[in-house]
C-alpha positions, 0 to 999 in steps of 0.5 A: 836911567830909570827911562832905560831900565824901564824900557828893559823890564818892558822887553823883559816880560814877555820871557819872563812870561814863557818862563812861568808857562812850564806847560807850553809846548808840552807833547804827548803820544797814546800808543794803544795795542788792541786786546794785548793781555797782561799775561804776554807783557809781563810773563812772556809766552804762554808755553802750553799755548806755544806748544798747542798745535791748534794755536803754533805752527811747529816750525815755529815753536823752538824759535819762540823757545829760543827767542822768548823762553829760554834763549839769552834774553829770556831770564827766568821768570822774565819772559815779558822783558824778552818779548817786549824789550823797550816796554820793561826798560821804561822804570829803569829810564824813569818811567813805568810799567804798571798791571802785573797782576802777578805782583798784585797790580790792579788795573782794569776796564769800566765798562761792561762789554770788555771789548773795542769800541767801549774801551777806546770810548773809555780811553778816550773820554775817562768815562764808560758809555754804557749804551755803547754795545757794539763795535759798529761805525756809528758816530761817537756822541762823546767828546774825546780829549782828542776833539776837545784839545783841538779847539784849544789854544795851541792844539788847532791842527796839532792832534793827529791820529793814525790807526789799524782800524776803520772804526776809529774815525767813527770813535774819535768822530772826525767829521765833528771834532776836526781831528784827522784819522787815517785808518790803516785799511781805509787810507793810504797805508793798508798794513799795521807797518805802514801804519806805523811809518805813517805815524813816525813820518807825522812825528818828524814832518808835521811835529803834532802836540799830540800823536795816537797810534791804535795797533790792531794786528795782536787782536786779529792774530788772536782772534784767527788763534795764531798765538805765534804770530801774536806774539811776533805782532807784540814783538813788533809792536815793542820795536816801534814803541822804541823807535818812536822814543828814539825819535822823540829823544833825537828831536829838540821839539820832543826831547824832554818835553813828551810823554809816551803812554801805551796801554791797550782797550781790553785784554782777553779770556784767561782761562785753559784753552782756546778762551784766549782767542776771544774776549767780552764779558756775559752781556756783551757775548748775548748782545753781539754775539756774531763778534765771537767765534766761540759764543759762550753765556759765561763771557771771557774772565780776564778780558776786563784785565788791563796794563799801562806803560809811561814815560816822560817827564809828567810821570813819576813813581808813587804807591799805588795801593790796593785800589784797582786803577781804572781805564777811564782815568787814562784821559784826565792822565793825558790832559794832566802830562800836557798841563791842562786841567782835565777837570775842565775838560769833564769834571766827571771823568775818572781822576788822573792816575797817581803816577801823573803830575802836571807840568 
């Protein structure tokens, strides 16, 4: 007898042991949308930019109005919900949406540039590389998570990124860290859309641990002052925020296991005018100047101004106090929804974001 209930405690452990590893098969998907201001997801449309002939075509103007403004889903004073549907349903479904500058919400860039590279650098490694001045395809001399979780135990092959932008494969550095990069104009898959069928294709086929997706047609649009098809770019960007989690909800493999994070890498000029078009701050207009069209000493107040969204089953409400949440502690924030320890992967990069737990 005690033969066979030794036998049993032997055939018991290894389950007892998955029991014990909450962690192990934990996911997470980045989602990030290039130079998105806080402005747009919580207020909605600018109207004195909606009704500016410079940045709307008039064709354009009263569907905006009706779709945006002032039409059924668009409540007083909650223009971002109808413009960004999925986004402002997160805190009802047990997630977050945080940087409403409006409600004294503080969350903002390290580094002093205020534009792309330093800020998926940012993103991607918790810590402001100060000698990162341009947007330049030059090979990332840091370490993303991404790159450090591929040699993980349980992340080889399993960090996918997909994106809009041929520099992220030098951001993310695939030839050194081994993490596949697709770039929408260097790939197979030319167009933002595609892009994003090429990341929800991944999701369901190859089932990565972690997935990012960098949007980029909100910071060309802007760029080229098309404020309508901005704000049609952000629109758009919400409906794959939607889709994704209607996939992730759908399969076994994700449901009740991933945590979404959307976020962006700057946002952008804040002041009357056509300030919105551009972003950067003093030092980074002086040191790369050809990057902005329209040069300006002063920089672009506002463009160090950023948001984050979450859900999943890491994220929980908390006070956020006074203090400023930064972009650099976005890293640790991903590392902790997947239960590993970021301090492991750099003790000196920003701490996870209260609004995170580990599993």
């Amino acid at each position: 007898m005690i033969r066979l209930l030794m036998a049993l405690a032997l055939l018991l452990i290894p389950a007892l042991a998955r029991a014990e590893a909450p962690a192990e098969g934990q996911r997470l998907i980045l989602v990030t949308m290039d130079g998105t201001r806080w402005q747009e997801v919580f207020r909605g449309p600018d109207k004195a930019l909606v009704e500016d002939k410079r940045f709307t075509h008039p064709d354009m103007r009263e569907l905006i109005e009706k779709a945006w403004i002032s039409g059924p889903g668009a409540k007083k004073g909650a223009g971002g919900a109808a413009l960004m549907p999925f986004l402002h349903s997160l805190p009802a479904r047990g997630g977050l949406l945080v940087g409403n500058r409006d409600e004294a919400q503080c969350m903002a860039v390290t580094n002093p540039m205020w534009f792309s590279y330093p800020g998926y650098n940012e993103i991607f490694t918790g810590r402001a590389d100060p000698a990162i001045t341009s947007n330049d395809k030059n090979w990332n001399r840091n370490v993303t998570f991404f790159e450090w979780l591929a040699h993980r135990p349980g992340f080889a092959g399993k960090v996918l990124a997909f994106g809009n932008w041929d520099v992220f494969p030098y951001i993310i550095n695939d030839q050194r860290s081994g993490v596949p990069v697709n770039p929408g104009f260097a790939g197979r898959y030319p167009t933002e859309t595609l892009t994003m069928r090429a990341a929800l294709d991944a999701l369901r086929e190859k089932k990565p641990r972690v997935l990012y997706v960098g949007l980029g047609d909100t910071d060309e649009f802007a760029h080229m002052g098309r404020y309508d098809d901005t704000l049609g770019a952000i629109n758009r960007n919400d409906d794959f925020l939607a889709e994704l989690w209607r996939q992730v909800e759908a399969d076994p493999v994700y449901r009740g296991k991933t945590t979404l994070i959307v976020t962006t890498d700057h946002g952008r000029g804040s002041a009357p005018g056509a300030a919105w078009t551009e972003h950067g701050s003093a030092e980074s207009v002086r040191l790369d100047p050809a990057g902005f069209t329209i040069p300006d000493p002063a920089g672009f107040p506002g463009s160090e101004q950023i948001w984050l969204a979450a859900i999943g089953p890491t994220v929980h409400d908390a006070p956020l106090g006074a203090a400023c949440l930064g972009q650099n502690q976005i890293a640790a924030s991903a590392l902790t929804a997947l239960g590993e320890d970021w301090r492991a992967f750099d003790a000196g990069a920003g701490a996870p974001l209260p609004i995170f737990t580990r599993r």
